[in-house]
C-alpha positions in Angstrom: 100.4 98.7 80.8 102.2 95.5 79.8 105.0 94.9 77.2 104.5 91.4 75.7 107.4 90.8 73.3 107.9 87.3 71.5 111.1 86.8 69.4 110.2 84.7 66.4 107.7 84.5 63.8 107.2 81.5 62.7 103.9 79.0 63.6 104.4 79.1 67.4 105.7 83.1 67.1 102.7 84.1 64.7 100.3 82.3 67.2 101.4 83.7 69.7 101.0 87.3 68.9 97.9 87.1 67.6 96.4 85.0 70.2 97.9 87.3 72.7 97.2 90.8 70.5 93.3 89.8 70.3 93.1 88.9 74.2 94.9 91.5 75.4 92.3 93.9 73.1 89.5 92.6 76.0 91.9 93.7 79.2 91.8 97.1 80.3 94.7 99.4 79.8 97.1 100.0 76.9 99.1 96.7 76.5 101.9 96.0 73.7 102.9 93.0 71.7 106.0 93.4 70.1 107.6 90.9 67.5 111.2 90.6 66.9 112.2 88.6 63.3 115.6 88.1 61.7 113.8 88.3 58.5 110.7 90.5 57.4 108.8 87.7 56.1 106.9 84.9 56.8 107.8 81.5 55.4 105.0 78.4 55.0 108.2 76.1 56.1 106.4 72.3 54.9 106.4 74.2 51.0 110.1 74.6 51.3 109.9 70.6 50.4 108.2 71.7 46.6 110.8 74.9 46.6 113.8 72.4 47.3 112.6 70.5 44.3 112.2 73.5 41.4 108.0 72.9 41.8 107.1 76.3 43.3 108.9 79.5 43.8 110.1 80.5 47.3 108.1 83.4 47.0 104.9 81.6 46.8 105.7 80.2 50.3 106.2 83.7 52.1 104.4 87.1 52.5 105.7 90.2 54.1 104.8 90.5 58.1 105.2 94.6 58.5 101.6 95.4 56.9 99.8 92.0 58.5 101.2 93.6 61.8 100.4 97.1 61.2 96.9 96.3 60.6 96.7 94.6 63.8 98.2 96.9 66.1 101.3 94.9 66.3 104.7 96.2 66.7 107.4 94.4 64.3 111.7 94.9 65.0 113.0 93.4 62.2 116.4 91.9 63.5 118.7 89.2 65.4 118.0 89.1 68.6 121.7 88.8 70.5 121.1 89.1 74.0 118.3 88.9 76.9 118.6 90.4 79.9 115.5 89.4 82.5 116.7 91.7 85.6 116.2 94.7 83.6 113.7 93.1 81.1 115.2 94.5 77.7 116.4 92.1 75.0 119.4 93.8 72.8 118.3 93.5 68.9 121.0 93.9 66.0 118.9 95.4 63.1 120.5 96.6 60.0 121.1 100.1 60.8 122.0 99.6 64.8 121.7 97.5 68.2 118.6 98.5 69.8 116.9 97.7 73.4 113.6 96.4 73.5 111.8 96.7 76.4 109.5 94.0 78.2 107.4 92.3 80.9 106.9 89.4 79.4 108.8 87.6 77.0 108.4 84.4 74.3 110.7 82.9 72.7 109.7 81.1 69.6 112.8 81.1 67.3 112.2 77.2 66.0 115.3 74.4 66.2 118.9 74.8 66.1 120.4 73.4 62.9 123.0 71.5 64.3 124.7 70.4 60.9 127.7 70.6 62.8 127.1 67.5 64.6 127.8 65.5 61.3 131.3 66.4 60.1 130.8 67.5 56.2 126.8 67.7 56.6 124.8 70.9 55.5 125.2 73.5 52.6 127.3 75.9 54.3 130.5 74.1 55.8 129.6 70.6 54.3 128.6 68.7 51.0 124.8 67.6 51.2 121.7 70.0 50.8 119.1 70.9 52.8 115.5 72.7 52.4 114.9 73.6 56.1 115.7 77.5 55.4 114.3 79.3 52.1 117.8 80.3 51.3 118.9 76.4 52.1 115.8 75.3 49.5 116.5 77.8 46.9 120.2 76.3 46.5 118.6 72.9 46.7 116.6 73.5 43.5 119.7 75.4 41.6 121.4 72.0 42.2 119.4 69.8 41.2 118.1 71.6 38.1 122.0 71.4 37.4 121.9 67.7 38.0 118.6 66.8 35.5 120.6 68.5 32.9 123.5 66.7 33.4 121.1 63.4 33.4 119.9 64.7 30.2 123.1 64.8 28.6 123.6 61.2 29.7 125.2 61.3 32.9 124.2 58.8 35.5 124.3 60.0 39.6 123.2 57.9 42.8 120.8 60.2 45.1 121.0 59.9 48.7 117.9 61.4 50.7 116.9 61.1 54.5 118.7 62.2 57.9 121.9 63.5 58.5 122.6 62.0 61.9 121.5 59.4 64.3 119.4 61.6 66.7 117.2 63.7 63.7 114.2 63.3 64.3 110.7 64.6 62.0 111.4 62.7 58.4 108.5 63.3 57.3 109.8 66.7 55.3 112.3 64.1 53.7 110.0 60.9 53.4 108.1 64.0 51.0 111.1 65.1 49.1 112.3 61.8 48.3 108.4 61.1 46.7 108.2 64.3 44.8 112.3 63.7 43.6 111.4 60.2 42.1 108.4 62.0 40.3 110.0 65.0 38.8 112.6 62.3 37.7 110.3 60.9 35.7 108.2 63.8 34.5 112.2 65.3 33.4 112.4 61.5 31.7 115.6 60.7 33.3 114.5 58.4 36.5 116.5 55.1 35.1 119.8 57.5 35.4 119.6 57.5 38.9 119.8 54.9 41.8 117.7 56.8 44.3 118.4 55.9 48.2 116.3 56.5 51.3 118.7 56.7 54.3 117.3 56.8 58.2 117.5 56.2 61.4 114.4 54.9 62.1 113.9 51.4 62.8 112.0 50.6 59.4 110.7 52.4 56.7 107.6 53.6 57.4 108.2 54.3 61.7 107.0 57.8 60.8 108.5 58.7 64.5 105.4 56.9 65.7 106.3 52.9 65.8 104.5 52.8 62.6 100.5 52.5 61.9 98.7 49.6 61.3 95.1 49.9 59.5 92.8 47.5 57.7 91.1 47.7 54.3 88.4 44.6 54.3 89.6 41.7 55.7 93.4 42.5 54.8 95.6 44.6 57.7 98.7 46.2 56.6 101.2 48.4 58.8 102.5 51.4 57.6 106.3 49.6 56.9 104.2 47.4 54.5 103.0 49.8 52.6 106.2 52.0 52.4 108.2 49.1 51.3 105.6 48.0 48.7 105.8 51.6 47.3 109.9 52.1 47.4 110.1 48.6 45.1 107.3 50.1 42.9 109.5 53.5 42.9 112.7 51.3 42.6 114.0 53.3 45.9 116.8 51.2 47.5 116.2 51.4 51.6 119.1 51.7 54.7 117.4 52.4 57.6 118.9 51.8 61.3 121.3 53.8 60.4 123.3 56.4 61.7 125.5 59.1 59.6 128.8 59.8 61.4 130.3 61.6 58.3 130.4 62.8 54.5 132.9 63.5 52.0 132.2 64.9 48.6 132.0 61.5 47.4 130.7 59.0 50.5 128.2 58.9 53.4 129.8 56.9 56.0 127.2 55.3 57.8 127.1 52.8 60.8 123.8 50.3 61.3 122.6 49.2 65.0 124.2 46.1 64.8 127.5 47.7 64.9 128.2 47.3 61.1 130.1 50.3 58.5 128.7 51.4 55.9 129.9 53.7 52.8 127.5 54.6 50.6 128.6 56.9 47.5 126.6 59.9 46.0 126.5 62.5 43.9 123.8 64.7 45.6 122.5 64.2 49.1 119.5 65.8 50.6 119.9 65.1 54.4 
């Protein structure tokens, strides 16, 4: 018998066990495949970007992982897991009710990045000023914000936007190169875009990098790079663009940026994504 237990259950976690539980079904014995989750659902994470703007509920992005697992053969521990210990092969899990020890013989660990808002003083939703929509609960306060901001912007009020990365090593915009679309639209649909200077702030080297060096492709006898046509649709958005840049802190009030070529930046808001 073998104990496969993989803490985490999101894409690479999910995968994993049911890679593993459907393989396993073709070896001989009575194998296990245990999955260990702080929370008891599953989250689509690249909706949180339509949660974070009010479009979908965060519900709509989840579904509950006991019954999926259950009809699967699939053991689920709902709970943080706090320690691992590989000579005796148990991991210690702190569920709601107690700690308990989870045996294995093999062991994945798929719990997804480390927010490290703390790199940026005054960045993130819990200990800073800026939002975020990387966690459900994150995007759920993102879209309570904001729908307080449109009707402030419908009472008159004006507000400058920030949206993009929080520090000078993020990496995968793509989530924000999204958000910043969808925010200029619902703007508009809410009539209230001209109210608001909208900024797209990164560290790549030009708008449209994508984390790639860009793309270049051809339509007819005309080639364009992706910067081209990322730049052509922020001046049709009337999105203002700082790229090169790096965030080394926020106040309530101002991003304090500085550019590759050694040059400062403060750039003032009234809500920040990053």
């Amino acid at each position: 018998m073998a104990r496969a237990v993989i803490i985490g259950a999101g894409f690479s976690g999910q995968y994993a066990a049911l890679i593993l539980q459907n393989a396993l079904k073709r070896v001989a014995g009575d194998h296990e495949v245990t999955v260990v989750n702080l929370y008891p659902k599953f989250t689509y994470i690249p909706s949180l970007v339509w949660v974070g703007i009010g479009q979908i509920n965060v519900n709509k992005t989840q579904f509950e992982l006991q019954p999926v697992y259950e009809r699967l053969g699939i053991n689920f521990v709902q709970g943080r897991a706090k320690e691992v210990h590989p000579d005796e092969k148990f991991i210690v899990v702190e569920t709601d009710y107690a700690s308990v020890h989870v045996n294995y013989d093999y062991l994945i660990i798929a719990t997804g990045p480390y927010l490290n808002y703390e790199a940026t003083p005054g960045l993130g939703p819990e200990n800073g000023y800026t939002h975020s929509i990387c966690t459900p609960p994150h995007a759920v306060e993102t879209a309570r914000a904001y729908r307080t901001l449109v009707e402030r912007l419908k009472e008159g009020d004006k507000a400058r936007i920030v949206i993009g990365t929080g520090h000078g090593r993020c990496t995968c915009q793509g989530a924000g190169f999204e958000f910043i679309s969808l925010m200029h639209n619902s703007l508009k649909d809410h009539g209230v875009r001209d109210r608001v200077g909208l900024t797209w702030l990164s560290n790549e080297p030009c708008p449209g990098d994508m984390g790639i060096d860009g793309f270049e492709t051809q339509k007819g006898p005309v080639s364009f790079t992706s910067e081209d046509m990322v730049r052509a649709l922020f001046q049709d958005y009337g999105i203002n663009i700082e790229v090169n840049s790096h965030v080394q802190k926020i106040d309530e009030k101002t991003i304090y940026t500085e550019r590759v070529d050694g040059s400062f930046r403060e750039i003032p808001y009234d809500f920040a994504m990053l």
